[in-house]
C-alpha positions as CSV (number, residue, x, y, z in Angstrom):
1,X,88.0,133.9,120.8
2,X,91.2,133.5,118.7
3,X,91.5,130.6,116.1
4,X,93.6,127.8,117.8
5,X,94.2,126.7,114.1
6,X,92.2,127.4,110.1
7,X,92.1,125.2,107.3
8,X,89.3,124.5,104.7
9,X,90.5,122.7,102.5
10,X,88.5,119.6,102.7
11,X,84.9,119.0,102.7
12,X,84.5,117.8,106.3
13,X,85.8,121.5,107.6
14,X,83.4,122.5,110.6
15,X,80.2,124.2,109.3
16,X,82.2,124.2,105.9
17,X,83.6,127.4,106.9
18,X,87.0,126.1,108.5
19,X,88.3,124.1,111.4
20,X,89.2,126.5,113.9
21,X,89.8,124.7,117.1
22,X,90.7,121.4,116.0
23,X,90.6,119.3,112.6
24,X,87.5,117.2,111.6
25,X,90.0,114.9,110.1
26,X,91.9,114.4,113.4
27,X,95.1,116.8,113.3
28,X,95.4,119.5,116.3
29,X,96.5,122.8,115.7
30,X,100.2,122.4,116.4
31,X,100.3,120.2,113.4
32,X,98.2,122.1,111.2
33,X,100.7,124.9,111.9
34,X,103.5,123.0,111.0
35,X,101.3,122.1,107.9
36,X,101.4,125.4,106.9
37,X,104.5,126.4,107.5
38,X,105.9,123.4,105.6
39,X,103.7,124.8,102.7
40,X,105.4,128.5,103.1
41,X,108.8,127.0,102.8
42,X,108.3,125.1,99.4
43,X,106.7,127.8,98.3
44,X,110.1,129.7,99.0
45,X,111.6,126.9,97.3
46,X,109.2,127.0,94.4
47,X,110.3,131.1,94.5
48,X,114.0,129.6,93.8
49,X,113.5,127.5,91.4
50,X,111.2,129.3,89.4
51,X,114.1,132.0,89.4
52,X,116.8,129.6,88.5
53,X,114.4,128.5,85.2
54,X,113.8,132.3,84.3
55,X,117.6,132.5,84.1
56,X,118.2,129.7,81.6
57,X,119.5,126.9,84.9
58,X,117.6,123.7,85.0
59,X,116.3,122.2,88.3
60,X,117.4,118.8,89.8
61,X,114.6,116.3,89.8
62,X,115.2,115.4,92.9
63,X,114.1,119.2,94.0
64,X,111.1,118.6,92.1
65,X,110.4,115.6,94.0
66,X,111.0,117.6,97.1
67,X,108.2,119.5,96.4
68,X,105.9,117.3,95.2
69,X,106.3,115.1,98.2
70,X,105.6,118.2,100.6
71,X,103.0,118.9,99.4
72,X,101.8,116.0,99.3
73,X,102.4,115.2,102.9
74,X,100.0,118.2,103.3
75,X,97.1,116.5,102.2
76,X,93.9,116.0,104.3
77,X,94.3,112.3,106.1
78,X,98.2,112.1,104.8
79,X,100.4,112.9,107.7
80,X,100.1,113.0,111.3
81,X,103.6,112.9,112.4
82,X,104.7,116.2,113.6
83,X,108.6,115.3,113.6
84,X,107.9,114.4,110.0
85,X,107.0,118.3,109.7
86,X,109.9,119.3,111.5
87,X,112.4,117.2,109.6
88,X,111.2,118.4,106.1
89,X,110.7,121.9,107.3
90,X,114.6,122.3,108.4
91,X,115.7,120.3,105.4
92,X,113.3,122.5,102.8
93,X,114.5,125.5,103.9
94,X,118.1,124.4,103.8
95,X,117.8,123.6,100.1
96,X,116.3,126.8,99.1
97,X,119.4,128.6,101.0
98,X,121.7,125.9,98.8
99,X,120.0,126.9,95.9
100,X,119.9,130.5,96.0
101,X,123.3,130.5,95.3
102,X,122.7,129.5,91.8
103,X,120.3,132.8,90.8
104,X,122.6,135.4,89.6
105,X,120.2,138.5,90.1
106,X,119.0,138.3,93.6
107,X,116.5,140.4,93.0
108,X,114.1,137.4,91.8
109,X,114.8,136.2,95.5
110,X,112.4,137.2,98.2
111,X,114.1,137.8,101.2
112,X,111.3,135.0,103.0
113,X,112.5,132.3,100.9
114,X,115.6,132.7,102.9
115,X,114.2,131.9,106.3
116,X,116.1,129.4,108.1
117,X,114.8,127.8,111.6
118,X,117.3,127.5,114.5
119,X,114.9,125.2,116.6
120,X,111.7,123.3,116.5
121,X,110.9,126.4,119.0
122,X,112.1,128.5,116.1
123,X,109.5,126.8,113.8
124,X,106.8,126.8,116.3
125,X,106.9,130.3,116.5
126,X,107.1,130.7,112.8
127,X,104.2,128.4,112.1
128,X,101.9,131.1,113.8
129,X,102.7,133.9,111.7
130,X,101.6,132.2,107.6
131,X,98.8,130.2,106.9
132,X,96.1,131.1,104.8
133,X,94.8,134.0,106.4
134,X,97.8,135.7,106.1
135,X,96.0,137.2,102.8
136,X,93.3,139.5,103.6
137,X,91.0,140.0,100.7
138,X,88.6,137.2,101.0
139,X,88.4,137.1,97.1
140,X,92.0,137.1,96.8
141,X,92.3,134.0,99.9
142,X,90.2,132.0,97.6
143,X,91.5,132.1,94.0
144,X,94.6,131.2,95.5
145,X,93.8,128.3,98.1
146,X,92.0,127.3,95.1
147,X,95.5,127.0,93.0
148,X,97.2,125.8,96.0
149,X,94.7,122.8,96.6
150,X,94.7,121.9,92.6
151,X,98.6,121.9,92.6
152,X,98.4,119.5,96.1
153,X,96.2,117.3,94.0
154,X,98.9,117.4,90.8
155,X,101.1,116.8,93.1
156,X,99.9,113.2,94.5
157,X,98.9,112.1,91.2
158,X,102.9,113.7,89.8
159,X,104.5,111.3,92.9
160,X,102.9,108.0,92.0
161,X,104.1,108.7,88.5
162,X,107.9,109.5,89.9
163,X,107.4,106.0,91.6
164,X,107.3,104.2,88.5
165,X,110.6,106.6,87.3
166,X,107.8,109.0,84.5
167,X,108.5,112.4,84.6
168,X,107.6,115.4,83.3
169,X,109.5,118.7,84.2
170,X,106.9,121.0,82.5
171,X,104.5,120.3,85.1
172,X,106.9,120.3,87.6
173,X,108.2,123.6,86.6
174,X,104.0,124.8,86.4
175,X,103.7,123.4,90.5
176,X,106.5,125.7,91.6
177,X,105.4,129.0,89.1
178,X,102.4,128.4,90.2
179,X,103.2,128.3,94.1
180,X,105.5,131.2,93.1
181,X,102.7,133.2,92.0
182,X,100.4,132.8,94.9
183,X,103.4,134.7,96.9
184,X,102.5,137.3,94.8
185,X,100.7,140.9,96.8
186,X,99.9,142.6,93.7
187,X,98.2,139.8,91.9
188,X,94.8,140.4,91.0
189,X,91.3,138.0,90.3
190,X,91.9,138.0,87.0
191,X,95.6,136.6,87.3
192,X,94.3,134.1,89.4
193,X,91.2,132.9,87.6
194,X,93.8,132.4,84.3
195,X,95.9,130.5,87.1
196,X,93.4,128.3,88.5
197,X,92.5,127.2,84.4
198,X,96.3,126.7,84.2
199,X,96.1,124.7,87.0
200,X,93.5,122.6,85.2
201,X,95.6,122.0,82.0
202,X,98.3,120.9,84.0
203,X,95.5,118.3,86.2
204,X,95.0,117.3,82.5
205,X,98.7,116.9,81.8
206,X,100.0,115.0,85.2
207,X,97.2,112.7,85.1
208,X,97.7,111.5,81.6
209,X,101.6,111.1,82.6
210,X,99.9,108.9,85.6
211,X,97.5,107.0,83.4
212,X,101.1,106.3,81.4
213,X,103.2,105.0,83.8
214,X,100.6,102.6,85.3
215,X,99.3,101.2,82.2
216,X,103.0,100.8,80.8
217,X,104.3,99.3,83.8
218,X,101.4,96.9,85.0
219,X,99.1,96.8,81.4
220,X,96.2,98.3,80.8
221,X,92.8,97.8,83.5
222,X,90.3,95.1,82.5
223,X,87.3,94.2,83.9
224,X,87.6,91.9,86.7
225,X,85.6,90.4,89.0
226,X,87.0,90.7,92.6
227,X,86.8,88.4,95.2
228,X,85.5,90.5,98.4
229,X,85.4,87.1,100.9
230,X,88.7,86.0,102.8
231,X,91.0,83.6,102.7
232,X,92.3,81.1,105.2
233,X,95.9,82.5,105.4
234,X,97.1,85.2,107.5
235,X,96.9,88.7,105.4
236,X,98.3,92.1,104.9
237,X,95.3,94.6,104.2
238,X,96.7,97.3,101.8
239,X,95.4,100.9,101.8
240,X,96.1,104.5,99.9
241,X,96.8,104.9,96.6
242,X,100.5,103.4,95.4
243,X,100.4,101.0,93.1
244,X,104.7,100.6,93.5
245,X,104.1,99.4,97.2
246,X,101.8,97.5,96.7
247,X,103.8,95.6,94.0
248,X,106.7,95.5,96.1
249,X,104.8,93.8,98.7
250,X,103.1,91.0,95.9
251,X,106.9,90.2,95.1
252,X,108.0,90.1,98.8
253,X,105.2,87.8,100.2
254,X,105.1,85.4,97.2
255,X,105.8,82.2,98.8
256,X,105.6,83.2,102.3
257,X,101.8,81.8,103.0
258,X,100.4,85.1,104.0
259,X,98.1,86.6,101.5
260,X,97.7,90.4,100.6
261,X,94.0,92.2,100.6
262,X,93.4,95.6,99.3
263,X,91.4,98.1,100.9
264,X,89.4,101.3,99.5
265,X,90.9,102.9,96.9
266,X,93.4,99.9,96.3
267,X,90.7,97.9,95.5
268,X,91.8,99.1,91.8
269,X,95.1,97.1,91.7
270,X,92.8,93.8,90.8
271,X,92.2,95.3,87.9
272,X,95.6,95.3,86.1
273,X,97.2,92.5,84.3
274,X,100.5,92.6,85.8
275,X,99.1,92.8,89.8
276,X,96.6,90.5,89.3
277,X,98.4,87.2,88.2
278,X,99.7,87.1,91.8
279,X,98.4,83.8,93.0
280,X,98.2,85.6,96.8
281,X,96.4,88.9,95.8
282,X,93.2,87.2,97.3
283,X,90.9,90.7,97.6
284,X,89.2,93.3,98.9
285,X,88.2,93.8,102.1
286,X,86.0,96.3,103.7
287,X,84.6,99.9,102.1
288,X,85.6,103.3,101.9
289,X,88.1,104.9,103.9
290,X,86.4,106.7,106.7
291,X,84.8,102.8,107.5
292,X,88.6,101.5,108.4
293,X,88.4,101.3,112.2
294,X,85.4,98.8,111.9
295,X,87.6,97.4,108.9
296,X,91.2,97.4,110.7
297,X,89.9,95.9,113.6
298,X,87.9,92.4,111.9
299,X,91.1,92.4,109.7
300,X,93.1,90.8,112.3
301,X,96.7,91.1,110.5
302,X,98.5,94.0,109.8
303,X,98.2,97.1,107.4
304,X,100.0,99.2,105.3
305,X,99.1,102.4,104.5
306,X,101.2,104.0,101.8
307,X,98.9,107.6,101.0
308,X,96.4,109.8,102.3
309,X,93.2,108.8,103.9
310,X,94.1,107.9,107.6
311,X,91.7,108.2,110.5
312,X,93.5,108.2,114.3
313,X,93.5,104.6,114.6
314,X,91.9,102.9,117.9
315,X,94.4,101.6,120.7
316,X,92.7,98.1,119.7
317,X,94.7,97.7,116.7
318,X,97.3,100.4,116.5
319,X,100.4,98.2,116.7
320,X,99.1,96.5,113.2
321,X,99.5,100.1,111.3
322,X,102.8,100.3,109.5
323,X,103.0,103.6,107.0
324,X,105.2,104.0,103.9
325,X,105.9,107.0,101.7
326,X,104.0,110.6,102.2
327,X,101.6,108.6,105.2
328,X,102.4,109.1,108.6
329,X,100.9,108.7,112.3
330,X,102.7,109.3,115.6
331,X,103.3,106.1,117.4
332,X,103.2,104.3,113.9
333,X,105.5,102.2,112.7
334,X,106.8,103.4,109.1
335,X,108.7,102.1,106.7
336,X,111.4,104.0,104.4
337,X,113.4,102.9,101.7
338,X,116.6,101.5,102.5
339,X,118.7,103.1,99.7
340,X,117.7,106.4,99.2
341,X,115.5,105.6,96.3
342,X,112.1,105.5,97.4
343,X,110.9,101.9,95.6
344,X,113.4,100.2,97.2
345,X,111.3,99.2,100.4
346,X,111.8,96.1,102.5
347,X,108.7,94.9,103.6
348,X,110.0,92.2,106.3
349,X,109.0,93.4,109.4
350,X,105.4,93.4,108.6
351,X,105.5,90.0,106.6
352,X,106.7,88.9,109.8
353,X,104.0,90.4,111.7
354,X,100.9,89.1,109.6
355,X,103.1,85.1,110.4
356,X,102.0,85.4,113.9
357,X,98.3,86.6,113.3
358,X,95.3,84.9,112.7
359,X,93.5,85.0,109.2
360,X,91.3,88.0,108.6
361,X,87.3,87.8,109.8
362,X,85.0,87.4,107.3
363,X,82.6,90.0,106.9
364,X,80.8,89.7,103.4
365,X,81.0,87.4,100.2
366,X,80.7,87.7,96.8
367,X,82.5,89.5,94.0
368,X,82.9,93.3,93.0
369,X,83.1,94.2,89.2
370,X,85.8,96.8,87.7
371,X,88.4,97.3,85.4
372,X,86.7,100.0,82.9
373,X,89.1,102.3,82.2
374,X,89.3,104.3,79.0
375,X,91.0,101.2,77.1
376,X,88.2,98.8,78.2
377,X,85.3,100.6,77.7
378,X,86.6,102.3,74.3
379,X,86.9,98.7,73.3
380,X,82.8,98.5,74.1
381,X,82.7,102.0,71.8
382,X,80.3,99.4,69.1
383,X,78.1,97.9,71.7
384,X,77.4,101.4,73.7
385,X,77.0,102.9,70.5
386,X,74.3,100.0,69.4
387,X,72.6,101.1,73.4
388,X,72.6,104.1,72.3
389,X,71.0,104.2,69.3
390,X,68.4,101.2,70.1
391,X,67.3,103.7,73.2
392,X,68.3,100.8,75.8
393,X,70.8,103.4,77.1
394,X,69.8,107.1,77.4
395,X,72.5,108.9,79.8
396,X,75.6,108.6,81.1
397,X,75.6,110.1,84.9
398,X,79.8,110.7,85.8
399,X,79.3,110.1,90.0
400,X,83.1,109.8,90.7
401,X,84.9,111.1,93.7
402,X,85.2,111.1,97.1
403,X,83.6,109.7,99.5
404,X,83.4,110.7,103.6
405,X,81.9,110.3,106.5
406,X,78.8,112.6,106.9
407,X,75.4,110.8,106.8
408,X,74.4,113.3,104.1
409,X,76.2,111.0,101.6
410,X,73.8,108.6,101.5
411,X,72.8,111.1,99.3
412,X,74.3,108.8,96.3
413,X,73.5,105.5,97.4
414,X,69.9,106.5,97.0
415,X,70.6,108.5,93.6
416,X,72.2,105.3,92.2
417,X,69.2,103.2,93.0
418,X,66.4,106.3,92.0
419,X,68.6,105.9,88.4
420,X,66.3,104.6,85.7
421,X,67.1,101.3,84.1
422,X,68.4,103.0,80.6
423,X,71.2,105.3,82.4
424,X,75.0,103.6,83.1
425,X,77.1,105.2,85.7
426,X,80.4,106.3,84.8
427,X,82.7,106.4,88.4
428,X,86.7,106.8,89.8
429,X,87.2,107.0,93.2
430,X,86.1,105.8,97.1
431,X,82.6,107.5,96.1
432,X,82.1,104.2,94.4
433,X,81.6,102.4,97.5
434,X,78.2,104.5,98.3
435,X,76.6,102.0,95.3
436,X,79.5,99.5,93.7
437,X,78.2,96.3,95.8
438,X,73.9,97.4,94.9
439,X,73.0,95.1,92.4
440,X,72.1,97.6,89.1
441,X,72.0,95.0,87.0
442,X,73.4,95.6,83.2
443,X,72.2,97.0,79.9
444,X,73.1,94.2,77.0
445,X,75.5,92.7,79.0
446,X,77.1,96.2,80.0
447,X,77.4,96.5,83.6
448,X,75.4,99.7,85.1
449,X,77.9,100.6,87.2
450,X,81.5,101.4,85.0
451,X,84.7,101.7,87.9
452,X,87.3,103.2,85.8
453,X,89.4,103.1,89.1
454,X,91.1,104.9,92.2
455,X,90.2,108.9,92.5
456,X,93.8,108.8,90.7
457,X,92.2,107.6,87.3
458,X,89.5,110.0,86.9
459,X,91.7,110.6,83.7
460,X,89.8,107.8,82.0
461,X,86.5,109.3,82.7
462,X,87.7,112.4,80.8
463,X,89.0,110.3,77.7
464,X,85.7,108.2,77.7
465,X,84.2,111.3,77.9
466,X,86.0,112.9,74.4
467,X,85.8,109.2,73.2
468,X,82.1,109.5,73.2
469,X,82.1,112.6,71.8
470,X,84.2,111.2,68.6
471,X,81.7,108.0,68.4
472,X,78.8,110.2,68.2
473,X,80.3,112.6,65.6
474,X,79.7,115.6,68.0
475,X,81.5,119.2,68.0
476,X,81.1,119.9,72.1
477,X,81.7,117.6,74.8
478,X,78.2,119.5,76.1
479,X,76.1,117.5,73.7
480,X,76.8,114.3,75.3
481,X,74.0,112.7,77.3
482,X,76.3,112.9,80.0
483,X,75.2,114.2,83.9
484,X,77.9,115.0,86.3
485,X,77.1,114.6,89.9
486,X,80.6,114.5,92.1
487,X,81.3,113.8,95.2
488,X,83.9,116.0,96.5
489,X,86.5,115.3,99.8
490,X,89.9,116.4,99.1
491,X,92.5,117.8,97.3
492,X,92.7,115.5,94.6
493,X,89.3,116.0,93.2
494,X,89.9,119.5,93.4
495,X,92.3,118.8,90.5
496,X,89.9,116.5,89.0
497,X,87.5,119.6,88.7
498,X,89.7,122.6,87.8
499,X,91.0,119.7,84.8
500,X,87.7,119.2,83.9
501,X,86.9,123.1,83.7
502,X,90.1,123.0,81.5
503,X,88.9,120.7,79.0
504,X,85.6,123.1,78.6
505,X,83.1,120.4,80.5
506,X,79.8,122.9,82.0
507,X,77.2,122.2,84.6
508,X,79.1,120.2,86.9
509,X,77.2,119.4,90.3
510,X,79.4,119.0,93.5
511,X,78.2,118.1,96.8
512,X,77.1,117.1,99.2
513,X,78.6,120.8,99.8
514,X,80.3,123.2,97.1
515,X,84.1,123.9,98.9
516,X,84.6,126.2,101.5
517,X,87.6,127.8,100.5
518,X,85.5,129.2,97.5
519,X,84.1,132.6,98.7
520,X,80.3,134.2,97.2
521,X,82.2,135.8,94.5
522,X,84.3,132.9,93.3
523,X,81.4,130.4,93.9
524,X,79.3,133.7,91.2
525,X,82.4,133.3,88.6
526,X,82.1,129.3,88.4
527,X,78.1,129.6,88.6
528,X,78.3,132.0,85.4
529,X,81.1,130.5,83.5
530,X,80.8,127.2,84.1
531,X,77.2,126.4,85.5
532,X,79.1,124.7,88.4
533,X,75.9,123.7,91.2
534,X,75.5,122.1,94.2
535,X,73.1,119.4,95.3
536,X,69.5,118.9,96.7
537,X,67.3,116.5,97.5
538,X,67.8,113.0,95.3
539,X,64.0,113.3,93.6
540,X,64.5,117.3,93.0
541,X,67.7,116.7,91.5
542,X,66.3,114.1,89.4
543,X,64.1,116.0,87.9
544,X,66.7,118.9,87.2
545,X,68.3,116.5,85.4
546,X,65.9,114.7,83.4
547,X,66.3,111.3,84.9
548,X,62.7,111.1,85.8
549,X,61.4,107.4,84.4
């Protein structure tokens, strides 16, 4: 039988081989078409632009936004809304025919770049013909789905930045060269392997502009204990990643008697100064992403998703979904900005909303601990150096991530509890939620359990990481008593990974299953170059890595 649809690119994909019928994570195939197809065009745009640069022209930042968001919008869990496709689609491949104009030698121009749709038919029928099988050589397929996915991750991580007005044009410029290249029928594994590295140093660069433009607008994380019980106003739950929106919101409810909860990989906005004195900002509520509809549902008021990570939501609580930014659902309501600049959002109609509901359900009490981002536990570089050396802490184990659905990742939970007493996890991202509310006590008043933050400031583990490295007076970030067992889901930890591989970190373990898109050969490179592994059972694997007490 025919594919109905294909895409791999996130852990979840059907017998990790590829979605073929429908998506795990809930699209159908006429949206994972138009997924694609949106992908083709900005990488005609990218084909543009990149000739404009060769040539000496510079490039709006508004088109590099354009791309950014895109491909963002492509994201597993991001956007559901086909007309959302459509629209950017028709306006992409407009702007690569307004462009065009500016290359003098046309001969940098492929002639696809230059496609323009008549009709949603027109794009329909368009969708059909790319995607990623459209390259044959199965070796070929996965170097680039492997650059494609890394610059989808830069790309999240480059938008949150734009939000808070940071920019950087040489990683733009590296998004569309990159996307130019994988165009490319003559490009061999070599080439690509250099480009996937690239891809890395670039991760490296966009999230350190990231790390930048949070810590400069809203201060640096600290620890903080957050409140995970309820309140007795009505609420907002916040989801996603963007800290703008949900700062936007904090201003506009202030005074209004409804209360704003975070939710999964927001629960990191507690941690910064400049969130946090909100009087209103009451907590978090709930787990990991794929646990929303139980979540949603006790919540009672209404939710604002401003990223990635949406499941279809139940009929039960639908009309309580409003999406901003790259998120989207069919049906939902979403909210734009209402001047053309995207931080300029007016939050009304769902401050109205939560007025008329009742306060959220209580489902657990107590606190959560964070806030350890490079800054704060740098600042703890004499008292983990003292651990050290007494013996009272041994290893560092980096579990950061993403965390899913699949039964298999209880996988961590147990790990975290298996973990002798002398070993302190270091962790970014949902995957925390598999072990952040286990009580793993502390070493010296260090807590076990180190959250440097959202999947979006995995940065920090990196700098604690060459922090370490510096305290201990050592040559190679190898010789740290460091273990790195990831979780994987989407996109962005694929740029978490190809910047670690950058910055020369080996034996990296990924599960609970190494990527799909990453054929025997290219799994054979990483394996030999980088000792990158997969996962077993939580007692073999702790004896693999000498955790054994």
């Amino acid at each position: 039988m025919d594919n109905k649809m294909f895409c791999y690119q996130c852990q979840e994909t059907m017998n990790n081989t590829g979605c073929t019928v429908s998506g795990v994570c809930g699209k159908k195939p006429d949206l994972a078409y138009l997924e694609d197809l949106l992908v083709h065009v900005t990488k005609g745009l990218s084909n543009i632009t990149t000739a404009i640069r060769k040539e000496g022209g510079k490039v709006d930042k508004k088109v590099n936004h354009d791309v950014t968001f895109n491909l963002f919008t492509t994201i597993t869990n991001a956007n559901f809304d086909k007309e959302v496709f459509y629209k950017r689609i028709e306006y992409t491949a407009k702007l690569c025919n307004e462009l065009a104009n500016q290359v003098k030698d046309k001969s940098l121009i492929l002639e696809e770049s230059l496609w323009t749709p008549k009709s949603k038919e027109d794009m329909d029928a368009k969708s059909k013909t790319v995607g990623v099988l459209e390259e044959k050589n199965e070796d070929i397929r996965s170097l680039k789905e492997t650059v494609i996915y890394g610059v989808k991750g830069l790309s999240a991580y480059m938008r949150h930045a734009n939000m808070l007005d940071y920019e950087n044009e040489e990683v733009d410029a590296f998004i569309q060269r990159a996307l130019n290249e994988t165009l490319r029928n003559d490009i061999n594994a070599d080439e690509l392997l250099a480009l996937v590295l690239e891809t890395g140093k670039n991760g490296v660069d966009g999230m350190a502009l990231l790390d930048k433009a949070n810590t400069s607008t809203y201060g640096n994380p600290e620890m903080t204990k957050v409140n995970i019980g309820v309140g007795k106003n009505p609420g907002i739950l916040v989801s996603g990643h963007d800290l703008k929106d949900i700062e936007i919101l904090l201003k506009q409810t202030e005074g209004t008697g409804v209360d704003v909860y975070t939710h999964s990989e927001m629960l990191p906005a507690h941690y910064y100064p400049e969130l946090k004195k909100y009087k209103h900002f009451v907590g978090n509520y709930g787990g990991a992403w794929w646990n929303q509809r139980k979540d949603f549902e006790s919540f009672n008021g209404p939710i604002l998703m401003t990223t990635n990570c949406i499941v279809t939501p139940l009929p039960s609580y639908k009309d309580r979904v409003y999406t901003t930014g790259a998120a989207g659902f069919e049906g939902l309501k979403h909210i734009e900005s209402h001047t053309g600049k995207e931080s300029d959002k007016d939050f009304t109609p769902i401050i109205e909303h939560a007025k008329k509901c009742e306060a959220p359900k209580e489902i657990e009490s107590g606190f959560i601990v964070g806030g350890f981002a490079h800054n704060q536990v740098l600042s703890l570089k004499d008292k983990i150096a003292e651990a050290v050396k007494s013996g009272a802490i041994k290893r560092f184990i980096v579990m950061g991530g993403c965390d899913g659905r699949h039964k298999e990742r209880e996988y961590y939970t147990e790990f975290a509890k298996k973990l002798p007493k002398d070993t302190i996890i270091l962790t970014a991202g949902c995957a925390k939620y598999r072990y952040n509310k286990l009580d793993l006590g502390d070493i010296n008043g260090i807590p076990r359990v180190l959250d440097a933050g959202q999947c979006n400031d995995s940065y920090s583990l990196a700098v604690i990481a060459l922090g370490l490295k510096d305290l201990f007076g050592l040559d190679d970030i190898n010789d740290l008593p460091i273990v790195y067992n990831i979780a994987w889901y989407e996109q962005k930890a694929v740029i978490v990974l190809l910047s670690l591989l950058y910055l020369g970190v080996k034996n990296i373990h990924l599960g609970p299953t190494i990527p799909g898109f990453l054929s025997p050969n290219v799994v054979n490179i990483l394996v030999s170059k980088f000792g990158i592994g997969g996962i077993g059972s939580v007692d073999e694997d702790l004896k693999k890595f000498n955790l054994t007490a």
